[in-house]
N, C-alpha and C positions, 0 to 999 in steps of 0.2 A: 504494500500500500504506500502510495508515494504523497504527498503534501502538494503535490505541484502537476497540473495537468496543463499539457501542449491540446489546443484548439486551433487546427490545421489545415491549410487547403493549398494550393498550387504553388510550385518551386521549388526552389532550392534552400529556402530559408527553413523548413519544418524541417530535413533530413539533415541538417547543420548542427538544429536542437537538440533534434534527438537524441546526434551522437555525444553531443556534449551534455545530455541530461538523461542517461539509459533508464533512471529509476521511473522520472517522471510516465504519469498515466497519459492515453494519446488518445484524442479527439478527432474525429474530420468532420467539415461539412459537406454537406449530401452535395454529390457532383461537383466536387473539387479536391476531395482528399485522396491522399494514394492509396492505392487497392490493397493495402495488409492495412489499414486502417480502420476500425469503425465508425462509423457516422452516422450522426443525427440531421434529418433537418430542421430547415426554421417554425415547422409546425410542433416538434417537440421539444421544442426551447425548457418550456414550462419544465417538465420532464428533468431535464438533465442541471437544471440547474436547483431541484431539488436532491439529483442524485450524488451530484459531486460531494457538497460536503455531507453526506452520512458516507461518503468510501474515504473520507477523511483530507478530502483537499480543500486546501488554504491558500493558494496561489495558481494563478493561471495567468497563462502569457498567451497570444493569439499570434500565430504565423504562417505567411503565404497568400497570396494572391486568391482572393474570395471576389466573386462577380456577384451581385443582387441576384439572389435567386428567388424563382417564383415560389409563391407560397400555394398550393393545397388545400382550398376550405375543409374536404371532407378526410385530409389529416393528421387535423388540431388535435390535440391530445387534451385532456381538463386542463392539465395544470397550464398551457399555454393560454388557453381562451380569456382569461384576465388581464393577460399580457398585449392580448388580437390588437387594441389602439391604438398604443402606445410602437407598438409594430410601425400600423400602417401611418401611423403620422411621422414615425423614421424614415421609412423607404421614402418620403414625399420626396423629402429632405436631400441634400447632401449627401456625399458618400462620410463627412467628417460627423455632418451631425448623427449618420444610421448609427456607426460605429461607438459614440457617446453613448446613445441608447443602448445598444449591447454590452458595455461596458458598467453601465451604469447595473442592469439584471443582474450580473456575477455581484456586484459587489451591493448590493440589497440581498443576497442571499448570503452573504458572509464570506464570499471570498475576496483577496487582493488581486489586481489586476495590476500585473509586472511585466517589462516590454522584453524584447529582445536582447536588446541593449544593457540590459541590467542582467541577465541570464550572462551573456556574453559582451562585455563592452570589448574586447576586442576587437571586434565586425566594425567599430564605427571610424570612420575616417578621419587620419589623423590631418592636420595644419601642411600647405606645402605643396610642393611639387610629390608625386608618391611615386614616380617611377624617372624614367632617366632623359627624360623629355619635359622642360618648363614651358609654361605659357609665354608668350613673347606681349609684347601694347598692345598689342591687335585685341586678342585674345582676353587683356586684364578691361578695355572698353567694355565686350561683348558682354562679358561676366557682371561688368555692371549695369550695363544694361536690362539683363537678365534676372538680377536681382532684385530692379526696380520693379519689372514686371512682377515678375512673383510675389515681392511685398505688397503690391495691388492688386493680383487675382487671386490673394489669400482669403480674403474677409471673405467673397463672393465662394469658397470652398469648392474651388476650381482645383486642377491635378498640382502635379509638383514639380512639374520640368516645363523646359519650353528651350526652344534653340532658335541663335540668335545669331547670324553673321554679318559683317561689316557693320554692326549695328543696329541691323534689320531685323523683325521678329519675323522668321518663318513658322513657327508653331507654339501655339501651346497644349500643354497637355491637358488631356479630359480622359471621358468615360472608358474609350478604346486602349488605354494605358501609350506609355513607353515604345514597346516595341513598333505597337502601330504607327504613333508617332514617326519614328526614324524611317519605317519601312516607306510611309509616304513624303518623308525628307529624300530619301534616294531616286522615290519615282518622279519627284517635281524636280528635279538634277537629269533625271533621262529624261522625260518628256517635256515638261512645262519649261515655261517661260524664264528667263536665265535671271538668276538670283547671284545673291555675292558668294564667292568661294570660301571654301574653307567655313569658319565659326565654331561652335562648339555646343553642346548640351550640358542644360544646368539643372542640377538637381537640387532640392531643399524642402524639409518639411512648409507645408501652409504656416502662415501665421497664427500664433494662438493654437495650433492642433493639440493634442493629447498624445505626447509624442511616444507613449506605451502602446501603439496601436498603429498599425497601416506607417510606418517610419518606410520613407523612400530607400530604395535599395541598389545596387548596381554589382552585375557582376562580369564575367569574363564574355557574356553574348551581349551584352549591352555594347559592350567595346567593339564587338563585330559587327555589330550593326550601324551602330555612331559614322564606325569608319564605312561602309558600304554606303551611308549618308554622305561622303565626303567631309566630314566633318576632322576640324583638324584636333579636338581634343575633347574632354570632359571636364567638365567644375562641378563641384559636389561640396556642401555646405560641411566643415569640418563638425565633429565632434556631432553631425545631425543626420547624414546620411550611412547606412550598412554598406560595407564590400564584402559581397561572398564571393570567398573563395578569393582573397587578395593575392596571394602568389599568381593564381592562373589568370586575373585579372589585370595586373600590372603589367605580366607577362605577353598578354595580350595587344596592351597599352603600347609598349615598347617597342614589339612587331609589327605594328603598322604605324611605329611613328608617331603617335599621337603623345599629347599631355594629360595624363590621368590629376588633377589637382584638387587639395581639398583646401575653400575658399575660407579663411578665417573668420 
């Protein structure tokens, strides 16, 4: 019986935890979690957050890539159906404000809600250039530029990236995550109408977020796709963004040249 359960669903961030927390008890959500996993869905909420603390857990950390799933009316289980409101005025919402809401159930039912980052502060990125490629002026502009933006489409709990070259906003990020992102930076590079070269992708929690939950992340295919973007590097908020799998990341970083940097 472990004190501490993983609530998990897509990537690389749950199989990170796990190995660094073998005792912990493990969670998924229904059509996001890996297949040796058990999972509940969001109809038996109710359910599971009566069950955790009688098997004796007191902390729960949430990791990997969760998309709004549909709910089920003929699902519900009792203990959920009190909770049906408060649900669907979440989903209305935000993907920052859903997240508060589920955050909030664990911990009215007696347990602490603890991040990743606290599990493992390692993952989070340090100050600096992180690999053997710095950012050049170009670069420290875009970054702030990128900054700016994000410090404004924070309140509105908009995504957490956006890429930015010669000063130009080519994207931000929303519902489609990251990847979609880049992968449609690459195709307005082949097809569309000619934009500034080079730039870079900036990563950083929203403002105000509840940074125990949904923290932005970057790992070794984010770097391959950035560069498939043309992009000539990555900035990532120190001390606020995770690297998984930092060796293979950096490594990546280096191989094609780019500046892996985390923004002070």
């Amino acid at each position: 019986m472990s004190e501490l359960a993983l609530i998990v669903g897509e990537g690389a961030l749950p199989g990170i935890l796990r190995r660094a927390c073998p005792q912990a008890e493990v969670l998924g959500v229904a059509g996001f979690a890996p297949a040796d996993v058990p999972a509940f869905g969001l109809e038996e909420i109710g359910r599971v957050l009566a069950e955790l603390p009688r098997r004796g857990v007191r902390q729960v950390c949430f990791a990997g890539a969760i998309r709004r799933p549909r709910i089920d009316p003929a699902r519900l289980d009792p203990a959920t159906l009190p909770l049906v409101p408060r649900i669907q005025a979440a989903m209305g919402g935000g993907d920052d404000a859903a997240l508060r809401t589920v955050v909030a159930f664990f911990e009215e039912a007696g347990m602490r809600v603890v991040g990743a980052a606290d599990l493992m502060p390692e993952l989070l990125a340090d100050a600096g250039p992180l690999g053997a490629v710095g950012p050049d002026a170009a670069a420290e502009r875009d970054a702030a530029r990128a900054a700016a933006l994000l410090s404004a489409t924070g309140p509105a709990d908009l995504g957490q990236g956006c890429v930015v070259a010669g000063g130009q906003v080519l994207a931000v990020e929303a519902l489609p995550g990251t990847d979609w992102m880049l992968e449609t930076i690459a195709a307005l590079r082949r097809d569309g109408p000619a934009v500034p070269a080079g730039g870079l992708l900036m990563k950083r929690p929203k403002s105000g977020q509840d940074r125990r939950v949904d923290l932005p992340a970057i790992g070794p295919d984010t770097v391959r796709r950035a560069a498939a973007a043309g992009l000539a590097g990555i900035a990532v908020e120190a001390g606020g963004v995770l690297i998984l799998d930092r060796a293979a990341t950096i490594a990546a970083a280096d191989s094609a040249g780019m500046f892996l940097w985390g923004v002070a």
